[in-house]
N, C-alpha and C positions, 0 to 999 in steps of 0.2 A: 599440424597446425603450427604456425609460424609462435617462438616464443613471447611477442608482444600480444599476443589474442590471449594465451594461456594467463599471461600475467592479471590480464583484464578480468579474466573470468575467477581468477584464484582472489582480488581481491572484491571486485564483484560480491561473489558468494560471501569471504568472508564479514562485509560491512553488513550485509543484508543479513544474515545468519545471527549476529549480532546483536543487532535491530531487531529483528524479528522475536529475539528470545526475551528480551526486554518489556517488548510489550504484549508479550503475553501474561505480564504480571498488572497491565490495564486492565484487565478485568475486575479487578481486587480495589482498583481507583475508582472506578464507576459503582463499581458495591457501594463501595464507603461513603462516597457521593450520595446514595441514593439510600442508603441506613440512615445516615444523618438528615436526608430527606424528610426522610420517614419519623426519626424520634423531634425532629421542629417541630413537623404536624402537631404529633400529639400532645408533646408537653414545653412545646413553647413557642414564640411565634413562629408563622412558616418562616422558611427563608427565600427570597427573590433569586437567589443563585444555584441553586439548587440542578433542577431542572434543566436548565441550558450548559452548566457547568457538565451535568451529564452526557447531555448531547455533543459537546465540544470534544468531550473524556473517549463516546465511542466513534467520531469522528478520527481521533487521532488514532484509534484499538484498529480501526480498520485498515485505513488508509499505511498508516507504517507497518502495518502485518501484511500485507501487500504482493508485497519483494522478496518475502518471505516464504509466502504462502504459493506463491509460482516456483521460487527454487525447491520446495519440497510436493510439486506435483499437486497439491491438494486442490487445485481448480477444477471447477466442473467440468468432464468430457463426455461429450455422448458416447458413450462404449459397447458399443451394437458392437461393432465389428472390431474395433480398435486396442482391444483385450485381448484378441485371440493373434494379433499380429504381431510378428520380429521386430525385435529391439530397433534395427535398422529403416524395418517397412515406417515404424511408430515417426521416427528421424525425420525421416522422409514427411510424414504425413505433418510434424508439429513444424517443422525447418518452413513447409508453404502458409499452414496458419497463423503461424506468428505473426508474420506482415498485417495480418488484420487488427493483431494487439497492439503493435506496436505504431501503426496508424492511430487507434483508438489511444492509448495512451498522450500520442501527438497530440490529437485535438487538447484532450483534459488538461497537457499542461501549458498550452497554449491558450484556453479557456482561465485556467486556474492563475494563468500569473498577468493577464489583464484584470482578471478581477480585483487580485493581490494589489498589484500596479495604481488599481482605483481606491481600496480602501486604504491603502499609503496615504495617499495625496490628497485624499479629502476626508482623511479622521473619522470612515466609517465605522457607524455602529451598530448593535441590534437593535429595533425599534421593541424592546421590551420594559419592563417596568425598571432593571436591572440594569441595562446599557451598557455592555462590555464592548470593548473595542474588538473588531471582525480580524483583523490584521493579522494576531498570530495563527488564528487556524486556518485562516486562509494560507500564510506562507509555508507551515506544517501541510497542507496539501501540497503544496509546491513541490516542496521536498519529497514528499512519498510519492507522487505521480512521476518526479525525477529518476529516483531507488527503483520506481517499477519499470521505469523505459529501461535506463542501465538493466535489470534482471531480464527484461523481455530477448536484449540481444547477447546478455550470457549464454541464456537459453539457446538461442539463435546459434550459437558459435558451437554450446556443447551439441546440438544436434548434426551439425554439418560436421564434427568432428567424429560422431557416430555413423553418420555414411559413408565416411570413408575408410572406416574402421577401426579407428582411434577413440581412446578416450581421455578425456582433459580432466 
């Protein structure tokens, strides 16, 4: 593999590995979020932010774990058959799937940054009691549907670099 692919992938991984280990302490924001949820209820007024602050919290837990969660495999695979095969066959098999993630990816961030693009321009909000502006998690998806394209064709590279018989 030519060294500008390698470079790609070595920083690639590392931004995403980064990121990824980051927000796996979101979980602990979303708790807090939703304990403090919990002690409004009971001993003082609810609070209106609450809940959506939540939702926004595992919006971002997921979306930037992402790129993350692809570089370390942990995506669903149907593994009928795909467990008992060579590193090289697997190569093989993920090197032609990809394309479909990486399609899929395309739409979302083409989806995701006209939406971004609309609530810019027109100071959209939630229609809840609470009315935060849509903006940043929407451009927080921007960015992670970005991370994930970028990780889809690390991927891409490390397996075409595994049929050949290298490893990057």
């Amino acid at each position: 593999m030519p060294g500008l692919i390698r470079q790609y992938v070595r920083v690639v991984d590392a931004v995403n590995y980064r990121i990824g280990r980051v927000m796996m302490y979101g979980i602990f924001v979303m708790m807090g979020i939703l304990l403090w949820s919990s002690v409004s209820k009971t001993f003082f007024l609810p609070s209106l932010w609450t809940l959506e602050m939540a939702q926004f919290a595992m919006v971002a837990y997921y979306i930037m774990g992402g790129p993350y969660s692809i570089q370390m495999g942990s995506n669903v695979r149907m593994d009928l058959f795909y467990g008992s095969w060579s590193p090289k066959r697997r190569a093989l098999a993920d090197s032609v799937t990809i394309f479909f993630l990486i399609f899929y990816l395309g739409v979302l961030l083409y989806g995701a940054f006209d939406s971004t693009s609309y609530s810019l321009e027109y100071g959209e909000r939630s229609p809840t009691a609470w009315r935060p502006f849509l903006w940043p998690i929407k451009v927080l998806m921007c960015f992670g549907f970005f991370l994930m394209l970028l990780q889809a064709f690390s991927e891409l590279f490390k397996d075409l670099a595994r049929i050949k018989g290298e490893e990057i």
